[in-house]
KOLGU-4560 file (N, C-alpha, C; in nm, 3 decimals, padded with zeros to 5 digits):
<recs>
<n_xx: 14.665 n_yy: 11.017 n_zz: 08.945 ca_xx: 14.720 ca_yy: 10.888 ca_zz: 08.903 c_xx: 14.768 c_yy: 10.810 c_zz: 09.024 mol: A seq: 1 type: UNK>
<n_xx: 14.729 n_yy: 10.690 n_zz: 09.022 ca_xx: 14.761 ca_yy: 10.604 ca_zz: 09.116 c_xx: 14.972 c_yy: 10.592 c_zz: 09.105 mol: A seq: 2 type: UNK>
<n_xx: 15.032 n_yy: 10.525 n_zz: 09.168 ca_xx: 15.169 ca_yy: 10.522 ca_zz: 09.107 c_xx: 15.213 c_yy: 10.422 c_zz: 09.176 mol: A seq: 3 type: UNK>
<n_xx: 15.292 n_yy: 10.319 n_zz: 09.144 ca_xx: 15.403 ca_yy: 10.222 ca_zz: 09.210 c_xx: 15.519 c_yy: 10.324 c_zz: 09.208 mol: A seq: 4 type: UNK>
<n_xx: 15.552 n_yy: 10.350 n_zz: 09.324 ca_xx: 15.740 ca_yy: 10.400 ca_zz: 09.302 c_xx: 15.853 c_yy: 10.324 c_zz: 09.244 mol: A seq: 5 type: UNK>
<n_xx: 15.821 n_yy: 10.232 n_zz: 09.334 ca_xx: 15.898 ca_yy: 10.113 ca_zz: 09.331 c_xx: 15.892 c_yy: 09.978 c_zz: 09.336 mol: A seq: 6 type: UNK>
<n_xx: 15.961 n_yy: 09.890 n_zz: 09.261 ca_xx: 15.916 ca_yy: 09.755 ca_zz: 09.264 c_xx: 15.940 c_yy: 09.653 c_zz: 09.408 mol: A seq: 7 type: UNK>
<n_xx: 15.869 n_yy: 09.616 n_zz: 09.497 ca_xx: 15.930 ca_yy: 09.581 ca_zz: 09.573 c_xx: 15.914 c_yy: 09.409 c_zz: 09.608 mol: A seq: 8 type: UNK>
<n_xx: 16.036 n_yy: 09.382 n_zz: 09.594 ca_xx: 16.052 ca_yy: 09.218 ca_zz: 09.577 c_xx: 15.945 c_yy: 09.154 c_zz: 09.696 mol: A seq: 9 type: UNK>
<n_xx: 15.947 n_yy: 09.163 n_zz: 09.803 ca_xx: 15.836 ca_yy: 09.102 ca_zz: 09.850 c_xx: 15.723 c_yy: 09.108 c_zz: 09.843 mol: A seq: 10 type: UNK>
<n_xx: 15.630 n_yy: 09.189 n_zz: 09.813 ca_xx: 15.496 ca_yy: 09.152 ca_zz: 09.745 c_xx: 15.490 c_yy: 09.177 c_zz: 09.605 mol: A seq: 11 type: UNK>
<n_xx: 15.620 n_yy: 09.191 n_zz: 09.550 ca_xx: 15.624 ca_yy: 09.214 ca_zz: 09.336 c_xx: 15.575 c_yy: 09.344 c_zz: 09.328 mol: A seq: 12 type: UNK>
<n_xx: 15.535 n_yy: 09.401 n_zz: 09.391 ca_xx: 15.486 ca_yy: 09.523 ca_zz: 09.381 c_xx: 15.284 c_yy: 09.533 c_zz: 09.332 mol: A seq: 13 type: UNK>
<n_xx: 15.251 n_yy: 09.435 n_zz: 09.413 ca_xx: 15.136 ca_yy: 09.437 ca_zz: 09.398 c_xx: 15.040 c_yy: 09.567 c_zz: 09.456 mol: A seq: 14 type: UNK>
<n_xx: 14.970 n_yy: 09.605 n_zz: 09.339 ca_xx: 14.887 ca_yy: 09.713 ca_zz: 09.454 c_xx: 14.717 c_yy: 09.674 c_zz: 09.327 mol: A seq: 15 type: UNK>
<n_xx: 14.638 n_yy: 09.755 n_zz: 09.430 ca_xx: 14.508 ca_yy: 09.777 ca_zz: 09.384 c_xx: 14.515 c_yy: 09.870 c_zz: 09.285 mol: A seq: 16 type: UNK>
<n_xx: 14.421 n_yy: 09.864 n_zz: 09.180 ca_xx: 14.436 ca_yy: 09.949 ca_zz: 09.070 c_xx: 14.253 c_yy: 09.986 c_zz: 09.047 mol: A seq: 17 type: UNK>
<n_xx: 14.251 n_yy: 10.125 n_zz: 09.111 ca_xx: 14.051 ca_yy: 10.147 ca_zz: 09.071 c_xx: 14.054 c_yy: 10.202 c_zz: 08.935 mol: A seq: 18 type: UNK>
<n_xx: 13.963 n_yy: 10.140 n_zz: 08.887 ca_xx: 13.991 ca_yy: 10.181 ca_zz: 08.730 c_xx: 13.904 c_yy: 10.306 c_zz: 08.676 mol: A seq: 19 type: UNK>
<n_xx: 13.934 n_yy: 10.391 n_zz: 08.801 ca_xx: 13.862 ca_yy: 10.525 ca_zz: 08.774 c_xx: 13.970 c_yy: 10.645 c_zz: 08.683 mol: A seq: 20 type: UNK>
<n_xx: 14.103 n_yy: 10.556 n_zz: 08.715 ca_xx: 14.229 ca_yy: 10.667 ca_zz: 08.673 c_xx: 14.351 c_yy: 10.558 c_zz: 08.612 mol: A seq: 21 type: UNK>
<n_xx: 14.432 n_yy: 10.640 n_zz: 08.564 ca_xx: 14.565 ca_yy: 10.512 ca_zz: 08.510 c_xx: 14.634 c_yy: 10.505 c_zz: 08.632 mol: A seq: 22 type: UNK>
<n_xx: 14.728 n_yy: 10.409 n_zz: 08.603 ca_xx: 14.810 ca_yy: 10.380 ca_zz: 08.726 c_xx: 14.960 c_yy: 10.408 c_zz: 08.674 mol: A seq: 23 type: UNK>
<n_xx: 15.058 n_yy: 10.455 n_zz: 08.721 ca_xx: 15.158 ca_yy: 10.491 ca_zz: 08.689 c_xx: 15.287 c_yy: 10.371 c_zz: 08.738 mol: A seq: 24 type: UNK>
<n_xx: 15.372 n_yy: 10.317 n_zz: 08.687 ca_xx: 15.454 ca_yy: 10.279 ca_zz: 08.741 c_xx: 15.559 c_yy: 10.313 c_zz: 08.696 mol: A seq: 25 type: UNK>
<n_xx: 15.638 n_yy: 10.417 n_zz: 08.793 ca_xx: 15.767 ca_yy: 10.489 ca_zz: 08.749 c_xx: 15.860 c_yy: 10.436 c_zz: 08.778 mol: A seq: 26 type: UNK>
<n_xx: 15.893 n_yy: 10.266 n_zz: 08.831 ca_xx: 16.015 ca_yy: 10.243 ca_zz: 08.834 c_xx: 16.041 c_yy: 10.172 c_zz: 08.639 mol: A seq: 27 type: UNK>
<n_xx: 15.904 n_yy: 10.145 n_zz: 08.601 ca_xx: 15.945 ca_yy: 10.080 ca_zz: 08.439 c_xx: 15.928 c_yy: 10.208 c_zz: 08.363 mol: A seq: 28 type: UNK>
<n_xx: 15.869 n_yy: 10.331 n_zz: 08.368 ca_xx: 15.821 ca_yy: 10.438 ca_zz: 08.293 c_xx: 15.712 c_yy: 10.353 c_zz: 08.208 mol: A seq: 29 type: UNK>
<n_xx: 15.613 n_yy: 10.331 n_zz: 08.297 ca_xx: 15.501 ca_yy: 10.267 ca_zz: 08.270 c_xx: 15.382 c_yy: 10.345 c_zz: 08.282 mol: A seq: 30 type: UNK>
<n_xx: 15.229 n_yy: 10.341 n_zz: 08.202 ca_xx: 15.112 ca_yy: 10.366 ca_zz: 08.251 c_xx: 15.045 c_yy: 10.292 c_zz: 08.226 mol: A seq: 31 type: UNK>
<n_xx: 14.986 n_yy: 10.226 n_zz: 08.284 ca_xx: 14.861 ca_yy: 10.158 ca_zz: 08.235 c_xx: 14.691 c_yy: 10.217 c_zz: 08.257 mol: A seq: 32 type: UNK>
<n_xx: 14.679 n_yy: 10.226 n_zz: 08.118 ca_xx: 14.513 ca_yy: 10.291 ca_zz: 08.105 c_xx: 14.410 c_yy: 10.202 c_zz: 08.147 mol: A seq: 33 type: UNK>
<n_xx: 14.301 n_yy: 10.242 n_zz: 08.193 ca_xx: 14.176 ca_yy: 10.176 ca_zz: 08.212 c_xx: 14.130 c_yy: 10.180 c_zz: 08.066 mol: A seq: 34 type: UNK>
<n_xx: 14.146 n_yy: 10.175 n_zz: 07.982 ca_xx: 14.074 ca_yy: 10.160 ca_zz: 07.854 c_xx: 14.130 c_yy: 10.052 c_zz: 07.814 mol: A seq: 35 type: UNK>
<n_xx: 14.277 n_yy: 10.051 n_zz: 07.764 ca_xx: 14.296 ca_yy: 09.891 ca_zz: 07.787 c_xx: 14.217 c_yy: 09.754 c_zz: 07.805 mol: A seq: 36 type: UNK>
<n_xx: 14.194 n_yy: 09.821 n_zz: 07.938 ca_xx: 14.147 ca_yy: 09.660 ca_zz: 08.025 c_xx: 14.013 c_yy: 09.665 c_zz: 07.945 mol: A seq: 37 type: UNK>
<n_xx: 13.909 n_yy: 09.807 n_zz: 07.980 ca_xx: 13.768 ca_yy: 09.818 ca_zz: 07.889 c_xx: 13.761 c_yy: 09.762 c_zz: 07.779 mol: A seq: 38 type: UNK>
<n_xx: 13.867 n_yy: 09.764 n_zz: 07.704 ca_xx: 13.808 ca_yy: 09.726 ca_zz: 07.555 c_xx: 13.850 c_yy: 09.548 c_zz: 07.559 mol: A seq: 39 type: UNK>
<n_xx: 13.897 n_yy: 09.501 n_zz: 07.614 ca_xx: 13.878 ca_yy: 09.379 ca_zz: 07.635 c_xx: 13.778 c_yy: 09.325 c_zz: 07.714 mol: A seq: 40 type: UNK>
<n_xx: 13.780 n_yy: 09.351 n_zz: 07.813 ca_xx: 13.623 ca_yy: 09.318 ca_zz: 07.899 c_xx: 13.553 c_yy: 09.400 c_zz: 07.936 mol: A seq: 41 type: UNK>
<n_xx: 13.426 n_yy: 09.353 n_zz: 07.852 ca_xx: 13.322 ca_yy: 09.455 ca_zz: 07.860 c_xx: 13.195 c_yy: 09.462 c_zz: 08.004 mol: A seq: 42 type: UNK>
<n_xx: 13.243 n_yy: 09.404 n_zz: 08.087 ca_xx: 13.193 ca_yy: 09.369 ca_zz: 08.157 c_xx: 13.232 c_yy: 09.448 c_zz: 08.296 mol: A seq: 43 type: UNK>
<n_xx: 13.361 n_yy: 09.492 n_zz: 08.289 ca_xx: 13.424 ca_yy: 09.590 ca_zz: 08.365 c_xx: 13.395 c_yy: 09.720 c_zz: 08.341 mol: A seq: 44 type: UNK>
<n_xx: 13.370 n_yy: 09.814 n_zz: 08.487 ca_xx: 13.385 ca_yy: 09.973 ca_zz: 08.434 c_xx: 13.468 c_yy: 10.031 c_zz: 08.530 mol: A seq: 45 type: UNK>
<n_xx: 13.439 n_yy: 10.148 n_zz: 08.558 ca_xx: 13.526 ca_yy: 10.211 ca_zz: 08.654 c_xx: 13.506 c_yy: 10.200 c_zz: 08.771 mol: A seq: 46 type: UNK>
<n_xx: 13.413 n_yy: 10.159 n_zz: 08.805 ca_xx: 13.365 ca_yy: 10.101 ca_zz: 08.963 c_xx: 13.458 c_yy: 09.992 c_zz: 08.981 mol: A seq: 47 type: UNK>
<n_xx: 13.546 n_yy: 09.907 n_zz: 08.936 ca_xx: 13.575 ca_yy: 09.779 ca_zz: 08.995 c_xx: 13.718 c_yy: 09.857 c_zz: 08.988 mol: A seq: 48 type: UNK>
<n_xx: 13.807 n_yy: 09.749 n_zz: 09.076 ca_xx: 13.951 ca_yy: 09.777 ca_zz: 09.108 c_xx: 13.995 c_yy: 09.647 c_zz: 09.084 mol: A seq: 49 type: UNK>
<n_xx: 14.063 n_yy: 09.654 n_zz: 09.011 ca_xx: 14.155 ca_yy: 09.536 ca_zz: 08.986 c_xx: 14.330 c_yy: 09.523 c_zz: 09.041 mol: A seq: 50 type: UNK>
<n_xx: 14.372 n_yy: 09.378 n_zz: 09.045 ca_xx: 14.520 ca_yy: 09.404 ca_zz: 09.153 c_xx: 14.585 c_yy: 09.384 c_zz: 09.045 mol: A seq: 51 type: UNK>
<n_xx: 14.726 n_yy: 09.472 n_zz: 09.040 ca_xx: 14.819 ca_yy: 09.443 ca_zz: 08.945 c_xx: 14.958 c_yy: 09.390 c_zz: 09.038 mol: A seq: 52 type: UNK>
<n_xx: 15.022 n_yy: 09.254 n_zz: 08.995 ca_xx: 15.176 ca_yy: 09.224 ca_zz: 09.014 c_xx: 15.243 c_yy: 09.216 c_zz: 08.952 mol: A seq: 53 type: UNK>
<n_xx: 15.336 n_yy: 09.176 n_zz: 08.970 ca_xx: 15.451 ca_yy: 09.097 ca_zz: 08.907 c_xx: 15.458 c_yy: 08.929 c_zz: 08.916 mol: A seq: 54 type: UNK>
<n_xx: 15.505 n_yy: 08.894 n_zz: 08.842 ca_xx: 15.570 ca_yy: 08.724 ca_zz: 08.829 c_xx: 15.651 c_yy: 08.679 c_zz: 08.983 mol: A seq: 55 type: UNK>
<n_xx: 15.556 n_yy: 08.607 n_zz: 08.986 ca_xx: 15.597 ca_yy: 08.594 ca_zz: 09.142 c_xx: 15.684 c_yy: 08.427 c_zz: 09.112 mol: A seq: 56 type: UNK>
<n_xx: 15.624 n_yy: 08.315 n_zz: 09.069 ca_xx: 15.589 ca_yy: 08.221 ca_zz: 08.959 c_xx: 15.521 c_yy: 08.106 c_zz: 09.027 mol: A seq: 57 type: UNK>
<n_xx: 15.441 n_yy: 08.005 n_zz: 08.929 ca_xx: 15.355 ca_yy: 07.938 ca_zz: 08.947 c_xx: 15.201 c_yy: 07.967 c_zz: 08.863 mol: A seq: 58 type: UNK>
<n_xx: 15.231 n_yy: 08.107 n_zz: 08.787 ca_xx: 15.120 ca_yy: 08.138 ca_zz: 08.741 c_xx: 15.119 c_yy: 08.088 c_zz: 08.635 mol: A seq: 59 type: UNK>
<n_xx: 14.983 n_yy: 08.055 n_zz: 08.640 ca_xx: 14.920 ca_yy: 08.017 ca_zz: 08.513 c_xx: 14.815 c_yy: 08.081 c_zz: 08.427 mol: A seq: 60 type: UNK>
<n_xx: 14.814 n_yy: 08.049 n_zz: 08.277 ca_xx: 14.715 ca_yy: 08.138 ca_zz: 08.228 c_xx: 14.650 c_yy: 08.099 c_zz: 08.089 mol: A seq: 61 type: UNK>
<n_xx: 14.521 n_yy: 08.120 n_zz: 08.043 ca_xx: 14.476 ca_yy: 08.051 ca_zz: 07.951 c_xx: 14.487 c_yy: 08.190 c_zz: 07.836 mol: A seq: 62 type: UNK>
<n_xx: 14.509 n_yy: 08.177 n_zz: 07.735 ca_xx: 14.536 ca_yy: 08.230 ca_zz: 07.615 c_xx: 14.399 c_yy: 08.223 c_zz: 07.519 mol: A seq: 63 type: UNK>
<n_xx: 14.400 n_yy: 08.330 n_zz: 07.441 ca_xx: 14.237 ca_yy: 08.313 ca_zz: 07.346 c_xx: 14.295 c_yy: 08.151 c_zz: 07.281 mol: A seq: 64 type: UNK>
<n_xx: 14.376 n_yy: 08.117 n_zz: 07.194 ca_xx: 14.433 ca_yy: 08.060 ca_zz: 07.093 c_xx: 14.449 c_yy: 07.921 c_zz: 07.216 mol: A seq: 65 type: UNK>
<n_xx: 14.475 n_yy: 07.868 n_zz: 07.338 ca_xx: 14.441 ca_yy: 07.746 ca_zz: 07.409 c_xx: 14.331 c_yy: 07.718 c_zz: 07.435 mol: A seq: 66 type: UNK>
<n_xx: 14.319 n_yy: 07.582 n_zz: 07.451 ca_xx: 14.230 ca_yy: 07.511 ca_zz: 07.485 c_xx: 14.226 c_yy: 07.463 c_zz: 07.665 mol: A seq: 67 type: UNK>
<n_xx: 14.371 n_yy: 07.478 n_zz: 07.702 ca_xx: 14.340 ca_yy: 07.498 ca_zz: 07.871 c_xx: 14.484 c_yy: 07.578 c_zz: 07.908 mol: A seq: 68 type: UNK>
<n_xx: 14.472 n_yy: 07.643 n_zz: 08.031 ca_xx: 14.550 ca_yy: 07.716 ca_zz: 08.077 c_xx: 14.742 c_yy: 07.622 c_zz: 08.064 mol: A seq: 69 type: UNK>
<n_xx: 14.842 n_yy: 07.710 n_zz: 08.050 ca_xx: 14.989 ca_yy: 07.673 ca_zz: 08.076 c_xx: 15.036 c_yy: 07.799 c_zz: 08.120 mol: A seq: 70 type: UNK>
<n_xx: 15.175 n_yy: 07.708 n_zz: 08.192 ca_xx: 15.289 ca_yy: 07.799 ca_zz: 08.294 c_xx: 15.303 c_yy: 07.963 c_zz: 08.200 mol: A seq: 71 type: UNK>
<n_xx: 15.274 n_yy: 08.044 n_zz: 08.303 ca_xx: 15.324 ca_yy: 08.199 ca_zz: 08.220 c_xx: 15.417 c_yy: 08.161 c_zz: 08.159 mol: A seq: 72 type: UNK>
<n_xx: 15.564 n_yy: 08.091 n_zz: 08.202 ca_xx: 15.676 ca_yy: 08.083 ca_zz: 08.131 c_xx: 15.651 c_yy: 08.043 c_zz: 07.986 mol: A seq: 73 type: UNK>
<n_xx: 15.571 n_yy: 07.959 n_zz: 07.969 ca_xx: 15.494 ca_yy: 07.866 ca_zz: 07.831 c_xx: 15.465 c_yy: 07.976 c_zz: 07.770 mol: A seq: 74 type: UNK>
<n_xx: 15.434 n_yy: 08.074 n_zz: 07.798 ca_xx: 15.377 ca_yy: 08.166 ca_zz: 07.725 c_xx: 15.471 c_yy: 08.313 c_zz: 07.672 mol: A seq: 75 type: UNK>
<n_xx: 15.536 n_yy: 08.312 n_zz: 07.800 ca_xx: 15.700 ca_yy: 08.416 ca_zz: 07.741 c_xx: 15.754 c_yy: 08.395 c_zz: 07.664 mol: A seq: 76 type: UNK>
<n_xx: 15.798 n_yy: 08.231 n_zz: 07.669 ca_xx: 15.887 ca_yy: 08.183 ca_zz: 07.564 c_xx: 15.815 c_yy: 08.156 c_zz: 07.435 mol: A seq: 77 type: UNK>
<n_xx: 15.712 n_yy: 08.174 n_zz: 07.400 ca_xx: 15.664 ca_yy: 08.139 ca_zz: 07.319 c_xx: 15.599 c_yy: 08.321 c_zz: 07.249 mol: A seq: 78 type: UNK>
<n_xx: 15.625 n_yy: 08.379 n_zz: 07.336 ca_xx: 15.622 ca_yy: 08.514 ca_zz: 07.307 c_xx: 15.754 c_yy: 08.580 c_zz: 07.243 mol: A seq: 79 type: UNK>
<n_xx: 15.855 n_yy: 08.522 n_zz: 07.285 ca_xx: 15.993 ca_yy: 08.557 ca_zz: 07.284 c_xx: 16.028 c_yy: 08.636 c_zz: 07.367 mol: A seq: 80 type: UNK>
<n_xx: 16.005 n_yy: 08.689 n_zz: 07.482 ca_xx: 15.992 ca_yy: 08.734 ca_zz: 07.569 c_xx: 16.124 c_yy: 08.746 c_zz: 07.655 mol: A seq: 81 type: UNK>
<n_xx: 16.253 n_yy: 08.800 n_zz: 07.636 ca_xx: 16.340 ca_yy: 08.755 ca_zz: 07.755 c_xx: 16.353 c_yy: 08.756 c_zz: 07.848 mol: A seq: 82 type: UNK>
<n_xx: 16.418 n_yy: 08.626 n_zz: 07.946 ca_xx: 16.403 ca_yy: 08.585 ca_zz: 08.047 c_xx: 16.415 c_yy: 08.705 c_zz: 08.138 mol: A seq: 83 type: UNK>
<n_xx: 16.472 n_yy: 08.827 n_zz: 08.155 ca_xx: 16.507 ca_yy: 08.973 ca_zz: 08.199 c_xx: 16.427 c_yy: 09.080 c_zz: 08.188 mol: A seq: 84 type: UNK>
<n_xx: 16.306 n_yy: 09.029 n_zz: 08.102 ca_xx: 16.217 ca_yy: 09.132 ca_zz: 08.086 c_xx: 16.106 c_yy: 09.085 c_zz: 08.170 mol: A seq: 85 type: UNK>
<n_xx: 16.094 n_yy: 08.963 n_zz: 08.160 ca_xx: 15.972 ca_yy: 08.862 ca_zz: 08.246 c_xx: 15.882 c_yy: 08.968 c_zz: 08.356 mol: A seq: 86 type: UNK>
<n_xx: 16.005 n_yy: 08.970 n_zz: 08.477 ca_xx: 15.976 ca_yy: 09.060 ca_zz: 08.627 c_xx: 15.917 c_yy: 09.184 c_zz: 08.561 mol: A seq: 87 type: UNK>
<n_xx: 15.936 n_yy: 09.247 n_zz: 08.480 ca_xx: 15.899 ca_yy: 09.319 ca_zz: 08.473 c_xx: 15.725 c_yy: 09.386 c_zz: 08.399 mol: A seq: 88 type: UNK>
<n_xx: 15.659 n_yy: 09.258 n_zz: 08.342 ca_xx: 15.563 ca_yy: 09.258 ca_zz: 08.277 c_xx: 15.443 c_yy: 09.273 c_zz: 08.395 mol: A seq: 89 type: UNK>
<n_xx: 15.360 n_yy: 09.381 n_zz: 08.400 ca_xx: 15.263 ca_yy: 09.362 ca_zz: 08.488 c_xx: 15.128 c_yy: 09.269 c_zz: 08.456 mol: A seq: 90 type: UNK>
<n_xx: 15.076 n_yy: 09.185 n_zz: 08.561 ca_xx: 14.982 ca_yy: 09.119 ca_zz: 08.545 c_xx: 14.848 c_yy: 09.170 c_zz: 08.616 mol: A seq: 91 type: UNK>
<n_xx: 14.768 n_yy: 09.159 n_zz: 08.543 ca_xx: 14.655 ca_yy: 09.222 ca_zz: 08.614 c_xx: 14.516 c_yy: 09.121 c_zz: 08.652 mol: A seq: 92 type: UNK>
<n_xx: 14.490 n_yy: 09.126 n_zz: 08.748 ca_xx: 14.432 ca_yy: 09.006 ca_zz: 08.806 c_xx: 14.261 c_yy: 09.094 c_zz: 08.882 mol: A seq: 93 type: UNK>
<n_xx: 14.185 n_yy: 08.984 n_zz: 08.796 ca_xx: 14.008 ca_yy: 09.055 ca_zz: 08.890 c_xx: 14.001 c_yy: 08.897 c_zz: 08.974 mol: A seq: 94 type: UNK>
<n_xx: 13.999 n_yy: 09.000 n_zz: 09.121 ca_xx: 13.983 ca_yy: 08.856 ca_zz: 09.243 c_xx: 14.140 c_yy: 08.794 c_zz: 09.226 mol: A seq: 95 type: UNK>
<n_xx: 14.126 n_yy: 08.677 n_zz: 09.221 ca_xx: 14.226 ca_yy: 08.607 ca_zz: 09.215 c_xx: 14.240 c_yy: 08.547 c_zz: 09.089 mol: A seq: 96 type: UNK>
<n_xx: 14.216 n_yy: 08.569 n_zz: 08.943 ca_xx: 14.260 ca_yy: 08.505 ca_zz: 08.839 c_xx: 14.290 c_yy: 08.603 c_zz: 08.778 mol: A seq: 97 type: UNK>
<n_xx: 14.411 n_yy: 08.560 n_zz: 08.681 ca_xx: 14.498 ca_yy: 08.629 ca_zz: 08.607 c_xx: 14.429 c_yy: 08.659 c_zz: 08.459 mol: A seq: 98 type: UNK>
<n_xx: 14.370 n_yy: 08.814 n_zz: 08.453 ca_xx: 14.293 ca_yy: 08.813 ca_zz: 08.309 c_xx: 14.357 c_yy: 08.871 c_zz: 08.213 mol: A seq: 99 type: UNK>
<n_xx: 14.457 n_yy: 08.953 n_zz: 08.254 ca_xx: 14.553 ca_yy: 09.013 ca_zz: 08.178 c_xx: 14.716 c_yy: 09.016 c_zz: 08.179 mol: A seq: 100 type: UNK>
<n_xx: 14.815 n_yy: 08.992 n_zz: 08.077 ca_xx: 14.927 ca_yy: 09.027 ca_zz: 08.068 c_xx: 14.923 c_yy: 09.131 c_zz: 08.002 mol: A seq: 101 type: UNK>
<n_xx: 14.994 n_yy: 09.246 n_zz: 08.076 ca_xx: 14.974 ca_yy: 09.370 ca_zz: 08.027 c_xx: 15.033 c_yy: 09.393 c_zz: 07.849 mol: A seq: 102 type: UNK>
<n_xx: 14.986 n_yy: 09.434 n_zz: 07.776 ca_xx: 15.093 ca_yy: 09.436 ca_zz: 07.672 c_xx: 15.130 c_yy: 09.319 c_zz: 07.584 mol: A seq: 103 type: UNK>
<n_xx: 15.075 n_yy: 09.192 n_zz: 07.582 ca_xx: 15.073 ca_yy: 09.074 ca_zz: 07.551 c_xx: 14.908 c_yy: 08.942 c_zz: 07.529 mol: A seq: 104 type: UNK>
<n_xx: 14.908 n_yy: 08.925 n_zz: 07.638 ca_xx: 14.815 ca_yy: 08.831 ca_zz: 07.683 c_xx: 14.668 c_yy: 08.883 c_zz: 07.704 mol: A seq: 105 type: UNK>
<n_xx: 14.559 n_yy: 08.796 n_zz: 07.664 ca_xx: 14.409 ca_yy: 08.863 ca_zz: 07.730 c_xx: 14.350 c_yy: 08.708 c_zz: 07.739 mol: A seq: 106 type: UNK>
<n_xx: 14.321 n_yy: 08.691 n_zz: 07.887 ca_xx: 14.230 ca_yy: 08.589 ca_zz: 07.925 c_xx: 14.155 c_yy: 08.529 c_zz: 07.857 mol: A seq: 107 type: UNK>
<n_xx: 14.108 n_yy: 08.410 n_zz: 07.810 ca_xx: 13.995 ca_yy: 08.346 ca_zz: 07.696 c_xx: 13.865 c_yy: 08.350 c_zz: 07.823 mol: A seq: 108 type: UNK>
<n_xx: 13.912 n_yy: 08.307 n_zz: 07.913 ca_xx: 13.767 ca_yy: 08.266 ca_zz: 07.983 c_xx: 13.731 c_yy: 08.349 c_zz: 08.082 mol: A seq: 109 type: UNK>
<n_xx: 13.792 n_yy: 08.475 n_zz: 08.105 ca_xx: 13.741 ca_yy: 08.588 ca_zz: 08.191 c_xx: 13.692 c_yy: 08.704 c_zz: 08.049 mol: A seq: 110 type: UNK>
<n_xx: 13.732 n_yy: 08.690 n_zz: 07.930 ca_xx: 13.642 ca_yy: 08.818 ca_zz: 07.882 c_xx: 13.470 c_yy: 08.788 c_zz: 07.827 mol: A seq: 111 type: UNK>
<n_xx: 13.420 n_yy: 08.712 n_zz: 07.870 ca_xx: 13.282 ca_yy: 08.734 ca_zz: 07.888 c_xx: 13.217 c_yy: 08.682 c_zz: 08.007 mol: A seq: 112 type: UNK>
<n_xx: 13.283 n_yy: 08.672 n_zz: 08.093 ca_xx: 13.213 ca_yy: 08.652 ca_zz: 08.234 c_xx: 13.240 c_yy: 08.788 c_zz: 08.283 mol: A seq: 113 type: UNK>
<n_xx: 13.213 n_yy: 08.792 n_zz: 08.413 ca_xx: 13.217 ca_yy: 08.908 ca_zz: 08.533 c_xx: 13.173 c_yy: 08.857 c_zz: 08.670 mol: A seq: 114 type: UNK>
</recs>
């Protein structure tokens, strides 16, 4: 298992995630499975590595249910999401766009591309 120890405020705790194995993050008592991500995009397998962070902010993200991308925050609060739990939601990103909120969110316009 891959593992974050710790969250660390200057890069959010970004790391590479190969989606050959789960990734562990033991500062939330977190795992995140590669099946997950699979059954949303089918287009992904275990060959690709995807980067997971944290809310850094400025991110944006399109929702199945929008018609164009709004502020993550747009989307917490509308999740109910508290403001204290936010940092802690991992985002998982192929390249540089945000296709997943872990546990919440799945990209409209990254699950049938690749």
């Amino acid at each position: 298992l891959e593992c974050i120890e710790a969250l660390d405020q200057e890069n959010a705790g970004a790391v590479d995630w190969p989606l050959d194995a789960p990734l562990r993050i033991d500062a939330l008592g977190l795992t995140l499975e590669p099946q997950a991500i699979f059954s949303h995009f089918s287009w992904l397998s275990e060959t690709y590595s995807l980067r997971v962070r944290f809310r850094q902010g400025g991110e944006r993200f399109q929702s199945r249910n929008d018609p164009f991308s709004r502020p993550l925050k747009y989307h917490f609060q509308k999740w109910g999401i508290p403001s204290w739990k936010r940092n802690q939601i991992p985002l998982v990103y192929h390249e540089d766009a945000l296709i997943l909120i872990y546990g919440y969110g799945v990209s409209a316009p990254m699950q049938g591309s690749g």
